[in-house]
PDB file of N, CA, C and O in Angstrom:
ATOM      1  N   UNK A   1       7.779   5.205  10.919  1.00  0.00           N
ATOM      2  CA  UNK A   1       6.584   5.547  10.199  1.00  0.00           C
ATOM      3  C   UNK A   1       5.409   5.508  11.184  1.00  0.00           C
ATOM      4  O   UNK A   1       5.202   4.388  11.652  1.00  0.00           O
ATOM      5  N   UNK A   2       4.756   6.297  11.518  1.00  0.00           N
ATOM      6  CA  UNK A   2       3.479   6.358  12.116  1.00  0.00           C
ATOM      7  C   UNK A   2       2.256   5.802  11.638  1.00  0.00           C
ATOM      8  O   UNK A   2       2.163   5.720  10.413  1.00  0.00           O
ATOM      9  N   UNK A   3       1.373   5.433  12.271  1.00  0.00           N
ATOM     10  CA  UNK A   3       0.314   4.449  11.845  1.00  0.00           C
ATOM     11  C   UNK A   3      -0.775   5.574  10.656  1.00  0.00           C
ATOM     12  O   UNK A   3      -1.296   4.885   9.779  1.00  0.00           O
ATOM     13  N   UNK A   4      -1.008   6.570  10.592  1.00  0.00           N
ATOM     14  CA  UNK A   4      -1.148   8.015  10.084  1.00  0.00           C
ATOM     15  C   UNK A   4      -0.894   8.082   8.583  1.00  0.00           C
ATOM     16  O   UNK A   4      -1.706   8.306   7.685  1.00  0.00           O
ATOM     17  N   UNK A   5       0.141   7.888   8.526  1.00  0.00           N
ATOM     18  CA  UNK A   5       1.089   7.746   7.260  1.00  0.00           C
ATOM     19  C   UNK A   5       0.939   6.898   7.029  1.00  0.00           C
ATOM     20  O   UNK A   5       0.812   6.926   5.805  1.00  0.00           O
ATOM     21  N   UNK A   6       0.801   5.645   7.459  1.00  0.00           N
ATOM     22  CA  UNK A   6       1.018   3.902   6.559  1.00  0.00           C
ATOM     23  C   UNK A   6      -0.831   4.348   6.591  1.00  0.00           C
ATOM     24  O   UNK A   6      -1.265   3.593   5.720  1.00  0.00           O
ATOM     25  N   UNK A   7      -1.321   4.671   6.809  1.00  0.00           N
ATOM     26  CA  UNK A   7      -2.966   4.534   6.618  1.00  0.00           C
ATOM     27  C   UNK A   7      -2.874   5.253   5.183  1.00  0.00           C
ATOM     28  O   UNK A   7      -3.052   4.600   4.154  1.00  0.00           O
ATOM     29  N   UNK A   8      -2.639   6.377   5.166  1.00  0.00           N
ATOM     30  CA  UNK A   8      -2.454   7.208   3.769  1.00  0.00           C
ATOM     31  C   UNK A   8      -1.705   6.476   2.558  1.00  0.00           C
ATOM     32  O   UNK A   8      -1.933   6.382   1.352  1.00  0.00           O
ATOM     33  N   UNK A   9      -0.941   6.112   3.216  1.00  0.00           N
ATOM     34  CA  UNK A   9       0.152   5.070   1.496  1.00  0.00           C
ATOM     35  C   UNK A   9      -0.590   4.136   1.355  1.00  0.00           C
ATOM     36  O   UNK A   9      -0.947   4.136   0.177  1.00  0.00           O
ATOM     37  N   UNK A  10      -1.126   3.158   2.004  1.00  0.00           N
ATOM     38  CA  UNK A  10      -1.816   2.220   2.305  1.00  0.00           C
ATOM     39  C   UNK A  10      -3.255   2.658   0.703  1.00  0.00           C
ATOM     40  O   UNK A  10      -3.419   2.243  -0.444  1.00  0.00           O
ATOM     41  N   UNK A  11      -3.702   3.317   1.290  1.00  0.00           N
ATOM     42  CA  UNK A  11      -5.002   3.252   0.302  1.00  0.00           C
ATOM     43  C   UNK A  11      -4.839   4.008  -0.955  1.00  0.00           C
ATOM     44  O   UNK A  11      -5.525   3.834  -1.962  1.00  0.00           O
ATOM     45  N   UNK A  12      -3.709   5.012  -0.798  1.00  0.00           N
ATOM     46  CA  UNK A  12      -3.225   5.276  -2.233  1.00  0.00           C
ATOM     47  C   UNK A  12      -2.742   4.560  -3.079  1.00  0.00           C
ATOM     48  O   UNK A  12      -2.861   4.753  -4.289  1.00  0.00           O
ATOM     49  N   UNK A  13      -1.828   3.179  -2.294  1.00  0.00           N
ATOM     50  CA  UNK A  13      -1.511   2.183  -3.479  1.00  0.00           C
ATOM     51  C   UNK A  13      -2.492   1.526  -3.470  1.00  0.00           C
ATOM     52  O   UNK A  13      -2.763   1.248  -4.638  1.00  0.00           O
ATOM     53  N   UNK A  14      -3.382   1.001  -2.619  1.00  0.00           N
ATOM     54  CA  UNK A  14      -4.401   0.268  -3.217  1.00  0.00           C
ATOM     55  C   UNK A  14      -5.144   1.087  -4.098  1.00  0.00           C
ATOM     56  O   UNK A  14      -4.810   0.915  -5.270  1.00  0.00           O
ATOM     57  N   UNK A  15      -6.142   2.016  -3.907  1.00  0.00           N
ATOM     58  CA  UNK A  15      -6.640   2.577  -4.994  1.00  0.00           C
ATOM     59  C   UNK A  15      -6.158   3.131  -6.137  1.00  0.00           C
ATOM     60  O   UNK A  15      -6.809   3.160  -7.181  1.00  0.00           O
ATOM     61  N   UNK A  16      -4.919   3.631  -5.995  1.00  0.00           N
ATOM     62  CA  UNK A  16      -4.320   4.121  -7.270  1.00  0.00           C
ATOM     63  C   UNK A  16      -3.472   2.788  -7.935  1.00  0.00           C
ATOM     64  O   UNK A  16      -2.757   2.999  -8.914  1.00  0.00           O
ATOM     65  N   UNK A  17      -3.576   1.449  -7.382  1.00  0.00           N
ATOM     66  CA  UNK A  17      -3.285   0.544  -8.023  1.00  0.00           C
ATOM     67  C   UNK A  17      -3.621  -0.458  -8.764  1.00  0.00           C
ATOM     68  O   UNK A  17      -2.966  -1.238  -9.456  1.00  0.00           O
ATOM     69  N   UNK A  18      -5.775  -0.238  -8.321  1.00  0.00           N
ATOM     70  CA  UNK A  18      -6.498  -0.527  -8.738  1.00  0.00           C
ATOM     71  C   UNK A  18      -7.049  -0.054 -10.185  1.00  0.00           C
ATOM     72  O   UNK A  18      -7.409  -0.731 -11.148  1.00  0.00           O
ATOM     73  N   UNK A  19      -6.968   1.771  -9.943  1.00  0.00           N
ATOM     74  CA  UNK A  19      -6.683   2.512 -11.203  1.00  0.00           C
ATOM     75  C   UNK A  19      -6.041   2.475 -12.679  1.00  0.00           C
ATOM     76  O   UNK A  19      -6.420   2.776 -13.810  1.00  0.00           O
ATOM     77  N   UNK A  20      -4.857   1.942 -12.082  1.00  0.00           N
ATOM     78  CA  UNK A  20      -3.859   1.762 -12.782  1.00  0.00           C
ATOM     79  C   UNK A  20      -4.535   0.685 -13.629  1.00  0.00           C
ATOM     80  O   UNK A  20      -5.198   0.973 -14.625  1.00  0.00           O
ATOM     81  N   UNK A  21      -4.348  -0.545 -13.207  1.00  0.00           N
ATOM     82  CA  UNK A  21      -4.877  -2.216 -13.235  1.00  0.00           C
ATOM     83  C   UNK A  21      -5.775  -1.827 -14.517  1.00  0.00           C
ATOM     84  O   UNK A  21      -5.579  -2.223 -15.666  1.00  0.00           O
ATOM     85  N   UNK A  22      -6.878  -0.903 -14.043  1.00  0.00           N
ATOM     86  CA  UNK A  22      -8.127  -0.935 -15.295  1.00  0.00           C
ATOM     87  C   UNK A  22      -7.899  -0.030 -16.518  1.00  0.00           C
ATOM     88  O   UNK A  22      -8.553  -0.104 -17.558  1.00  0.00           O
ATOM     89  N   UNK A  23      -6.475   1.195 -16.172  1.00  0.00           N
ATOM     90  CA  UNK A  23      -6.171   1.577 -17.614  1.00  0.00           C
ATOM     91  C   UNK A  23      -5.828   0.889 -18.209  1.00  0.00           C
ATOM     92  O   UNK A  23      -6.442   0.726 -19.264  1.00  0.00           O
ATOM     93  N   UNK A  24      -4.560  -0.012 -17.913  1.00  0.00           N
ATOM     94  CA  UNK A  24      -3.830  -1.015 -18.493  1.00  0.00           C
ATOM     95  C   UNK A  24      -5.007  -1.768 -19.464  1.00  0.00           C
ATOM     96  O   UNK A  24      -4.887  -1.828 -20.688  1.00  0.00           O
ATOM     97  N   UNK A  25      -6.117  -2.309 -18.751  1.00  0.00           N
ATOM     98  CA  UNK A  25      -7.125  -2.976 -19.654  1.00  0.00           C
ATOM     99  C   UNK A  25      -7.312  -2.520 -20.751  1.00  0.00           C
ATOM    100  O   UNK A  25      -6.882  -2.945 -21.823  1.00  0.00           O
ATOM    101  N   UNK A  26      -8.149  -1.373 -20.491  1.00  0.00           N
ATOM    102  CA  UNK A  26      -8.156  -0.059 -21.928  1.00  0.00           C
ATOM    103  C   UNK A  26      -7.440   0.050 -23.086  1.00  0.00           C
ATOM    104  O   UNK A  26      -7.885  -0.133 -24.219  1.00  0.00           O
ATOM    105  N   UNK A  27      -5.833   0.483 -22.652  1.00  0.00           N
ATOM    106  CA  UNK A  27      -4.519   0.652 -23.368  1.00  0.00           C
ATOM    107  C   UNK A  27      -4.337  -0.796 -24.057  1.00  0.00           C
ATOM    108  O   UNK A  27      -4.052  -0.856 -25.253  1.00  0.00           O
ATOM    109  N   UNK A  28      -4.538  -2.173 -23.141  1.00  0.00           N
ATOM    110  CA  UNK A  28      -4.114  -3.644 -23.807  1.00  0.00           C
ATOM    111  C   UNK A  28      -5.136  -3.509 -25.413  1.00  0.00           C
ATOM    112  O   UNK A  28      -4.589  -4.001 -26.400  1.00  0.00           O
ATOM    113  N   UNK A  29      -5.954  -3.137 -25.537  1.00  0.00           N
ATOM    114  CA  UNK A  29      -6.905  -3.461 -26.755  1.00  0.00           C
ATOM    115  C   UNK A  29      -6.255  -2.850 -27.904  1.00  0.00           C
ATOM    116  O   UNK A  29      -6.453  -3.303 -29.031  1.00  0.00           O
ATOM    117  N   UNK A  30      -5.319  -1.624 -27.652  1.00  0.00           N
ATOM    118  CA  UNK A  30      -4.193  -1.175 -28.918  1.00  0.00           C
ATOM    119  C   UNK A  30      -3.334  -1.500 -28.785  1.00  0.00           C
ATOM    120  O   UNK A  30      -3.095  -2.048 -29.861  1.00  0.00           O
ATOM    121  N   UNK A  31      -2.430  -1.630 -28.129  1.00  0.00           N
ATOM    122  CA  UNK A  31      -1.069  -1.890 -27.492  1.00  0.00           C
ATOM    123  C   UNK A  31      -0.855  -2.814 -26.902  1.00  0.00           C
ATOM    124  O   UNK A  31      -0.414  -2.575 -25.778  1.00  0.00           O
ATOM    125  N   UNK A  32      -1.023  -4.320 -27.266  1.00  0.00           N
ATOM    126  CA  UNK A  32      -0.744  -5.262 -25.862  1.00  0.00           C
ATOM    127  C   UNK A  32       0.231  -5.322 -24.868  1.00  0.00           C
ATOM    128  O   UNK A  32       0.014  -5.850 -23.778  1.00  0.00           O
ATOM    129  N   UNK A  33       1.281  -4.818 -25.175  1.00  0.00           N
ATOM    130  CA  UNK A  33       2.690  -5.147 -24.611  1.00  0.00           C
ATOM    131  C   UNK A  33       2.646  -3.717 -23.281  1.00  0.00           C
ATOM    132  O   UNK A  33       2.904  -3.937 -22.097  1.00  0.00           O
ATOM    133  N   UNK A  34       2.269  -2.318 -23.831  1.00  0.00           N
ATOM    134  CA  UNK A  34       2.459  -1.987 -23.029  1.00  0.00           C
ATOM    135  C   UNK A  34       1.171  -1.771 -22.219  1.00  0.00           C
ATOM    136  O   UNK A  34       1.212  -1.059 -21.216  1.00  0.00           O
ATOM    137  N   UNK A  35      -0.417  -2.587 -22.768  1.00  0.00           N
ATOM    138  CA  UNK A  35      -1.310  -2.477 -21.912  1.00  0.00           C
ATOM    139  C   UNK A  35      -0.754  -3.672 -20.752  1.00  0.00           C
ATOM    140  O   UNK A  35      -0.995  -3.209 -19.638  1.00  0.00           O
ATOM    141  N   UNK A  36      -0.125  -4.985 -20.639  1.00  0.00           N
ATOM    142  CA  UNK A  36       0.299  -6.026 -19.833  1.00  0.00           C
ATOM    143  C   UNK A  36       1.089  -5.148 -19.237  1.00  0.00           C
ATOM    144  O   UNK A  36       0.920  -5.274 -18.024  1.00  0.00           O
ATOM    145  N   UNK A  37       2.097  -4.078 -19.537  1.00  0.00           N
ATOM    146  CA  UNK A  37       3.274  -4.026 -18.525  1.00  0.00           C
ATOM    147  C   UNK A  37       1.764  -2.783 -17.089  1.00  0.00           C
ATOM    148  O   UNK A  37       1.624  -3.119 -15.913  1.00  0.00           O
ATOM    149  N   UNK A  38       1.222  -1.925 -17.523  1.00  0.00           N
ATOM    150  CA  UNK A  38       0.373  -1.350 -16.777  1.00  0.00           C
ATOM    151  C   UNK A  38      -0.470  -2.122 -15.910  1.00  0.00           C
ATOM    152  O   UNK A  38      -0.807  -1.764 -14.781  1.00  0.00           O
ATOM    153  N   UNK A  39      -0.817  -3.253 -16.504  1.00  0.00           N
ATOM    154  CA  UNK A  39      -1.446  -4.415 -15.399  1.00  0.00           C
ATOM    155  C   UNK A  39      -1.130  -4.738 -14.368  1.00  0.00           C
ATOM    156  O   UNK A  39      -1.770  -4.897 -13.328  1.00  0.00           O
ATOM    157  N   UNK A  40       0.377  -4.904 -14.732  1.00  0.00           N
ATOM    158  CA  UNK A  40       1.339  -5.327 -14.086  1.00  0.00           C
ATOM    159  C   UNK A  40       1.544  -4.487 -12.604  1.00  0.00           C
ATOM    160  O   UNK A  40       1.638  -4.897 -11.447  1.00  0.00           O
ATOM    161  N   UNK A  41       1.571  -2.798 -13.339  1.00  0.00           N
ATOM    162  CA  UNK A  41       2.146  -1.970 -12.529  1.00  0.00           C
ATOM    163  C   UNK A  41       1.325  -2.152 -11.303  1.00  0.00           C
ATOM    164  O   UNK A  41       1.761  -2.331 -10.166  1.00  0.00           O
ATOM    165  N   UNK A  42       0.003  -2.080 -11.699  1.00  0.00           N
ATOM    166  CA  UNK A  42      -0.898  -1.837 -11.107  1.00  0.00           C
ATOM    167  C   UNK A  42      -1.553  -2.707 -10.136  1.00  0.00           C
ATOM    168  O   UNK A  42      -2.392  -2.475  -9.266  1.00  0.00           O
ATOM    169  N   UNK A  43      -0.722  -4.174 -10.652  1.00  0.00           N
ATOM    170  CA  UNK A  43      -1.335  -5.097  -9.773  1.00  0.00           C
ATOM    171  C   UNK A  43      -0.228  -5.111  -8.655  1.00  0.00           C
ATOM    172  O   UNK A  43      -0.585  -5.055  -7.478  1.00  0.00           O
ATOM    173  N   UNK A  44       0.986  -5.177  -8.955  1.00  0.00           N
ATOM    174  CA  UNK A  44       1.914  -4.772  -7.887  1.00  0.00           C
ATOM    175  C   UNK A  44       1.917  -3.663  -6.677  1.00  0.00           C
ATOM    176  O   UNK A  44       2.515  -3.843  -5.616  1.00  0.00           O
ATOM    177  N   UNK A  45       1.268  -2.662  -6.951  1.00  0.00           N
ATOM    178  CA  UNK A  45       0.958  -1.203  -6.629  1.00  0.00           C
ATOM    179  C   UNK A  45      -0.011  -1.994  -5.232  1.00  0.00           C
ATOM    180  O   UNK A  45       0.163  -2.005  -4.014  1.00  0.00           O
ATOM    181  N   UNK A  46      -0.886  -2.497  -5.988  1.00  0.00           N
ATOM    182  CA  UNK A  46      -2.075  -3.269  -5.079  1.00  0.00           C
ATOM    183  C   UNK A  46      -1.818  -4.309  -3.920  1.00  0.00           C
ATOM    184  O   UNK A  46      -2.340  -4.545  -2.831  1.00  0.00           O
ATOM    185  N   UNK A  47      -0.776  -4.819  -4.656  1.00  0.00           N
ATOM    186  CA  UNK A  47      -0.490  -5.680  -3.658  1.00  0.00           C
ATOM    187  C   UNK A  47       0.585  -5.141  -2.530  1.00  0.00           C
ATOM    188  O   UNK A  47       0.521  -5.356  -1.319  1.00  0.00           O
ATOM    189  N   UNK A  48       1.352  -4.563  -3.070  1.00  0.00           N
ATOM    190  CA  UNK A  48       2.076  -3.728  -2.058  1.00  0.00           C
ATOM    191  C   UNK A  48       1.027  -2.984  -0.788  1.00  0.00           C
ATOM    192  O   UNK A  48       1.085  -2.991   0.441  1.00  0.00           O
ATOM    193  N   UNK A  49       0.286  -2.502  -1.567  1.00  0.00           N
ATOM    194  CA  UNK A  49      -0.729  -2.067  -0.649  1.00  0.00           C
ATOM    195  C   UNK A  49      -1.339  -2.732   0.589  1.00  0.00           C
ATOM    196  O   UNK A  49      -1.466  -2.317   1.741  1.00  0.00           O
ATOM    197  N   UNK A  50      -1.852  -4.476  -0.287  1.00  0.00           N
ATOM    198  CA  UNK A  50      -2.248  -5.384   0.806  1.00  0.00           C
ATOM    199  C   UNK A  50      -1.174  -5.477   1.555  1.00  0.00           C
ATOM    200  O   UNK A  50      -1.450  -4.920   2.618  1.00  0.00           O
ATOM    201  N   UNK A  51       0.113  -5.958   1.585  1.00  0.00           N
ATOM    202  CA  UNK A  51       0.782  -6.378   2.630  1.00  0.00           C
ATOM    203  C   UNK A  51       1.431  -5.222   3.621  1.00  0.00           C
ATOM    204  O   UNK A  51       2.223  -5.473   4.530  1.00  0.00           O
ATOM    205  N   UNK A  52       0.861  -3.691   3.214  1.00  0.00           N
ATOM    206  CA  UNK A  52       1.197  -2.507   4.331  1.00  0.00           C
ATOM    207  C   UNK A  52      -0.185  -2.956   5.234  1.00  0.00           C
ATOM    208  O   UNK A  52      -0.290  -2.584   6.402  1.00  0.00           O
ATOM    209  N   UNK A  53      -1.150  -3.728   4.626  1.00  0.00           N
ATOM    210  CA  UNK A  53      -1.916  -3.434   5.571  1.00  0.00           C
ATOM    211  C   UNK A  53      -2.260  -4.700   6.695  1.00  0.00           C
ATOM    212  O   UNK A  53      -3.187  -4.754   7.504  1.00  0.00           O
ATOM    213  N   UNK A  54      -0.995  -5.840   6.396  1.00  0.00           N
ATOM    214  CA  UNK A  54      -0.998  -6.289   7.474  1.00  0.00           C
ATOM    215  C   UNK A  54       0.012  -5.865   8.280  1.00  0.00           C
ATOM    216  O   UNK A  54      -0.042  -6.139   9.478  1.00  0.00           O
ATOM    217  N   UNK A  55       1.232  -5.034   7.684  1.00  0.00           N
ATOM    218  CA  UNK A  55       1.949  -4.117   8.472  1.00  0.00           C
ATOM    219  C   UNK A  55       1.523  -3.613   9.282  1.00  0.00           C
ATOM    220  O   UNK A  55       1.879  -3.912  10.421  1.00  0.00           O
ATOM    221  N   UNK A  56       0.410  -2.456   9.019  1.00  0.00           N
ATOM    222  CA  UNK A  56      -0.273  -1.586   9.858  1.00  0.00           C
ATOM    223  C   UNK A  56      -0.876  -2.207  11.009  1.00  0.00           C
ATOM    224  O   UNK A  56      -0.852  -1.778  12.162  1.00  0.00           O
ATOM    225  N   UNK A  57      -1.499  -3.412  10.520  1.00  0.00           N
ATOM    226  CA  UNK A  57      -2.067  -3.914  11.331  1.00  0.00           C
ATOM    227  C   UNK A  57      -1.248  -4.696  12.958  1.00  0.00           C
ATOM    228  O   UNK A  57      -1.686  -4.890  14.092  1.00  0.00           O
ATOM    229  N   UNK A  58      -0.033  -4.933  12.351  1.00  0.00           N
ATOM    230  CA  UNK A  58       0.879  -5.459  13.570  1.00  0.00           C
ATOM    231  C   UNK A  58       1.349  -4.113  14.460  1.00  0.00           C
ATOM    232  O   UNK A  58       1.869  -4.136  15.575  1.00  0.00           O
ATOM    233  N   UNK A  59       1.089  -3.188  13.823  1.00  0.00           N
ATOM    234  CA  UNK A  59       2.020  -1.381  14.456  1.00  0.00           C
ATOM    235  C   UNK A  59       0.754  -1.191  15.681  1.00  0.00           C
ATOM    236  O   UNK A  59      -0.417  -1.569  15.707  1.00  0.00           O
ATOM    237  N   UNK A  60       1.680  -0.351  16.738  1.00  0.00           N
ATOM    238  CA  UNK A  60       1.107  -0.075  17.832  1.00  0.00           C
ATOM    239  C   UNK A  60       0.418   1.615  17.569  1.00  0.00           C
ATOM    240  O   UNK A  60       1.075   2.447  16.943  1.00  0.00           O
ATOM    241  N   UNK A  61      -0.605   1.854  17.994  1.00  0.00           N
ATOM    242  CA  UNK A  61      -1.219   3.338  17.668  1.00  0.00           C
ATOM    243  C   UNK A  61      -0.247   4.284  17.696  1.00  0.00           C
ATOM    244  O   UNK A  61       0.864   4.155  18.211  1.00  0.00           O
ATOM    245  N   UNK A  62      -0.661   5.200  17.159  1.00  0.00           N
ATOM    246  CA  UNK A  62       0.628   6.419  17.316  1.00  0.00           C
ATOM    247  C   UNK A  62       1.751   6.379  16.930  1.00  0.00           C
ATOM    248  O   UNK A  62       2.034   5.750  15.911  1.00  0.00           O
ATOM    249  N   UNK A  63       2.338   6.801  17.389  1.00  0.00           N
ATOM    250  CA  UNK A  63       4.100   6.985  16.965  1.00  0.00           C
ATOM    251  C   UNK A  63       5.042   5.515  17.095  1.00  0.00           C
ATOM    252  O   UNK A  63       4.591   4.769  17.964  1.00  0.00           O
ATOM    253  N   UNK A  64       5.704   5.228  16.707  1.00  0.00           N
ATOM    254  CA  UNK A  64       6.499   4.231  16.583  1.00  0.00           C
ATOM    255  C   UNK A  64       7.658   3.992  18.351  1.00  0.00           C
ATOM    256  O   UNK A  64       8.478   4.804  18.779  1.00  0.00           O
ATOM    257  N   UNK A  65       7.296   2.703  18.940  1.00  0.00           N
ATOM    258  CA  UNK A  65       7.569   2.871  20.301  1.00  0.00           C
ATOM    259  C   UNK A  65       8.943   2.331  20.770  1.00  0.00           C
ATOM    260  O   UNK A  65       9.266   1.144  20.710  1.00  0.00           O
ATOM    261  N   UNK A  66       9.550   3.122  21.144  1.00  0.00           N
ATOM    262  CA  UNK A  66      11.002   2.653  21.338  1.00  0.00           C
ATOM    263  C   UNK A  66      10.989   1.707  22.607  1.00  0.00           C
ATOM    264  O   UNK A  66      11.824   0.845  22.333  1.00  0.00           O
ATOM    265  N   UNK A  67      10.453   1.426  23.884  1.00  0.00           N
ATOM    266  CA  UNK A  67      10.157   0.679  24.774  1.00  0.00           C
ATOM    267  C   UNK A  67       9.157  -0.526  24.889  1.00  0.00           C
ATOM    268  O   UNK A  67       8.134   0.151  24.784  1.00  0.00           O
ATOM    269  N   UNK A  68       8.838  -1.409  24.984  1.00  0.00           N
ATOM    270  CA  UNK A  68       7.642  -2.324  25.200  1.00  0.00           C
ATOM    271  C   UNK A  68       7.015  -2.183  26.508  1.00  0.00           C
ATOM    272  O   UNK A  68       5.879  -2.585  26.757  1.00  0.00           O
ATOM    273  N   UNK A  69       7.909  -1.508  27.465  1.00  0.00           N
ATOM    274  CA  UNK A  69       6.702  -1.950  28.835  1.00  0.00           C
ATOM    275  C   UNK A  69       7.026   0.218  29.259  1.00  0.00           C
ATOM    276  O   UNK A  69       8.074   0.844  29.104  1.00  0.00           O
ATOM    277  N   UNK A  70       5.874   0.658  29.698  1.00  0.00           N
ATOM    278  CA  UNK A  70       5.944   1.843  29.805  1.00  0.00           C
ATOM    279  C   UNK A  70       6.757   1.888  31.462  1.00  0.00           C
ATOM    280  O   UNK A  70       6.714   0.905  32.202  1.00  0.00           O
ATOM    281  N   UNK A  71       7.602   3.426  31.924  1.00  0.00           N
ATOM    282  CA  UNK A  71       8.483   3.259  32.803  1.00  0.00           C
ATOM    283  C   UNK A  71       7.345   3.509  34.068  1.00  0.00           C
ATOM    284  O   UNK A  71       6.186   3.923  34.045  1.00  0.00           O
ATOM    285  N   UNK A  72       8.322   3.013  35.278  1.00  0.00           N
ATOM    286  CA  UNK A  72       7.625   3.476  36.500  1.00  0.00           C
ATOM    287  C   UNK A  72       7.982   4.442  36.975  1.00  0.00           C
ATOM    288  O   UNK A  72       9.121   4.741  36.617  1.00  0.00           O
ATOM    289  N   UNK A  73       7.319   5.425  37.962  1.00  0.00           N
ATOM    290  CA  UNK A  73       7.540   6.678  38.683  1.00  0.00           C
ATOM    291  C   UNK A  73       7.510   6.454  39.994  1.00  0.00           C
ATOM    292  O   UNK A  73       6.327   6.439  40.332  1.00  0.00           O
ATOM    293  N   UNK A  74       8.229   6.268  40.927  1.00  0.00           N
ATOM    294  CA  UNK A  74       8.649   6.132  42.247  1.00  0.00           C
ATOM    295  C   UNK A  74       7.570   6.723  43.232  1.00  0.00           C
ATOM    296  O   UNK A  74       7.762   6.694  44.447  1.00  0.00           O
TER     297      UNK A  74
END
């Protein structure tokens, strides 16, 4: 996964998990059962989100690096 891509999933689950989180509120005032399970979704969504972004944060720029030390040229 490129740092590119985890930036993009990254704020779609947070924001679209945040989204989620505050329909659920809405929906709970008719429906409790399935306004809690949307809370739910949504708080999960979010948190998934937080922990890509200490993922991201450990990933090296760019592309994903098959070596740790770059080669030498004679």
């Amino acid at each position: 996964m490129t740092t590119d891509t985890a930036d993009k999933l990254i704020w779609t689950l947070i924001y679209g998990g945040l989204l989620l989180a505050s329909l659920g509120i809405f929906v709970r005032r008719d429906h409790e059962p399935i306004g809690w399970t949307i809370i739910a979704l949504g708080a999960l969504a979010t948190t998934v989100g937080a922990v890509l972004v200490y993922v991201r944060s450990r990933m090296k720029d760019g592309a994903v690096a098959t070596e740790s030390t770059p080669r030498r040229t004679p």
